[in-house]
C-alpha positions in Angstrom: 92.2 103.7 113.2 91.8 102.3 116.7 94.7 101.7 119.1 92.7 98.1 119.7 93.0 97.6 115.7 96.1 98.5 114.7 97.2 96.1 117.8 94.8 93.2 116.2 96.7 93.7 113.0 100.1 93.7 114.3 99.6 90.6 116.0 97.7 88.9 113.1 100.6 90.0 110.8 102.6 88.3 113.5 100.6 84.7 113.7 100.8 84.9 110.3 105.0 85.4 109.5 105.1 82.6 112.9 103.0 80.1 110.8 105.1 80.7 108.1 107.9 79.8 110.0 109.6 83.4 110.1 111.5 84.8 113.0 110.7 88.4 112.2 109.4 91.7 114.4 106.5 93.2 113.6 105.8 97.0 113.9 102.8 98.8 113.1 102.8 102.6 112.8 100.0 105.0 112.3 100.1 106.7 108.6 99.5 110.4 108.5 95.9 109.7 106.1 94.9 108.1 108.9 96.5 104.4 107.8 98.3 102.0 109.2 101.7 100.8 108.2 102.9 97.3 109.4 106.8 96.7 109.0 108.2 93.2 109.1 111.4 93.7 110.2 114.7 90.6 110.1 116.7 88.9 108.0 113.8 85.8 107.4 111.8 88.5 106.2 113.3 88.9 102.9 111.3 85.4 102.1 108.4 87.6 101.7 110.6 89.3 99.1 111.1 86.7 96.4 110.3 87.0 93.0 109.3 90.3 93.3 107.5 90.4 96.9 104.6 87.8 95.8 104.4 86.8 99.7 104.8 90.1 100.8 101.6 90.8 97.7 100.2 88.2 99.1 100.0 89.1 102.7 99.0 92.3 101.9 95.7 91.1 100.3 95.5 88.5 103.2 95.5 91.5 105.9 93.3 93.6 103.2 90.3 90.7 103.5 90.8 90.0 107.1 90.1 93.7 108.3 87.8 95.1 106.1 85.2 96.4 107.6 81.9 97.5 105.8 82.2 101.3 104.9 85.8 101.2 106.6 88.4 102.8 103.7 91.2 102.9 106.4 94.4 101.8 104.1 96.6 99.2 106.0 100.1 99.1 104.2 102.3 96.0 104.5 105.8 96.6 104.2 109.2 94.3 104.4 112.5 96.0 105.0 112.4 98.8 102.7 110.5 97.4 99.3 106.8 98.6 99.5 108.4 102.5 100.1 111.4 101.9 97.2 108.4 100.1 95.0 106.6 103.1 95.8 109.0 105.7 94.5 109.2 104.1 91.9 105.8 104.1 90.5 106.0 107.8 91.9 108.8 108.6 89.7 107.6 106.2 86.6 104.2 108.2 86.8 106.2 111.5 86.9 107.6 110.6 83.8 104.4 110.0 82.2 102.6 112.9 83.4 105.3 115.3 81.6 105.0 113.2 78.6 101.2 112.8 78.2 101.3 116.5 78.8 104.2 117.2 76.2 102.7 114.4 73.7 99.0 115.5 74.4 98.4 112.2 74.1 97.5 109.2 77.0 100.3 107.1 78.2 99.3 103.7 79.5 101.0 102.3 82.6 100.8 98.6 83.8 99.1 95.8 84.4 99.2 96.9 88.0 97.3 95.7 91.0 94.7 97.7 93.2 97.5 98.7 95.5 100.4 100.2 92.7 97.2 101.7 90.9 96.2 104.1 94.4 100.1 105.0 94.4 99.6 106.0 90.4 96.5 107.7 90.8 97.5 110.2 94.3 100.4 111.2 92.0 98.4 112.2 88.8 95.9 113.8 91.0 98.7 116.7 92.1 98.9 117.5 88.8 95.4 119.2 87.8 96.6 119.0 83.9 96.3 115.7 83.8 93.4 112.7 84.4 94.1 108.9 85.2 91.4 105.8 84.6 92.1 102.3 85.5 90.8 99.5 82.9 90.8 96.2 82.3 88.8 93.5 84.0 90.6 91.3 87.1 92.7 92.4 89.3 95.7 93.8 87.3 94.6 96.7 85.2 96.4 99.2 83.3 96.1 102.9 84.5 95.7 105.6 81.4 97.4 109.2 81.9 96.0 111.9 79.9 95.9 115.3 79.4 92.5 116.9 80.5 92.1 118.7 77.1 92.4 115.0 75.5 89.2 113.5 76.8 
């Protein structure tokens, strides 16, 4: 990711959180994949945390469509005060859970509907584990994600 990008992001992060009538700081910081994390950072930020981040969702697919490029897979992450890492961990731990399960049950354990974003966190954790698989179905943008044992497909 370009120093000239992740500065157009910032700032459009920025406009964005102004129009909204925020008085936050914005920080971008380059992820070690190669991403880009944007922080929104002050007590008006945790608007963008209400009923259960939908702003903050929201934002994140408004960035998502305003910078992607054609054949660009760069991951920009938008974060407020904490909640996208502790959501993370989370999913992290939930999918933990059912990795040890689907591999005790030897059957597939669903997980979900999640969106595009909570699916990628699901998936990179089953994918350290090379005893189990994971699928995304369903149609929209919410889909569930299926853990299974590899001998069980």
């Amino acid at each position: 990711m370009t120093q000239t990008l992740q500065t157009e992001v910032r700032q459009f992060v920025a406009d964005v959180t102004e129009a909204m009538g925020l008085q936050v700081d914005v920080v971008a910081e380059r992820l070690d994949d190669g991403g880009l994390r944007i922080d929104v950072q002050g007590e008006d930020g945790s608007t963008l945390l209400h009923r259960k981040g939908e702003a903050l969702d929201a934002l994140q697919h408004i960035v998502n469509t305003a910078f992607r490029h054609e054949g660009d897979s760069q991951r920009i992450v938008v974060d407020c005060q904490g909640f996208r890492r502790g959501k993370d961990l989370e999913l992290q731990q939930m999918a933990k859970f059912l990795i040890d399960r689907a591999k005790s049950t030897k059957t597939p354990q669903e997980l979900g509907p999640l969106n595009s974003y909570a699916r990628r966190v699901v998936h990179m954790e089953v994918a350290r584990d090379p005893e189990v698989t994971s699928e995304s179905q369903g149609d929209g943008q919410m889909k569930l994600v299926i853990i299974a044992p590899r001998s069980a497909r």
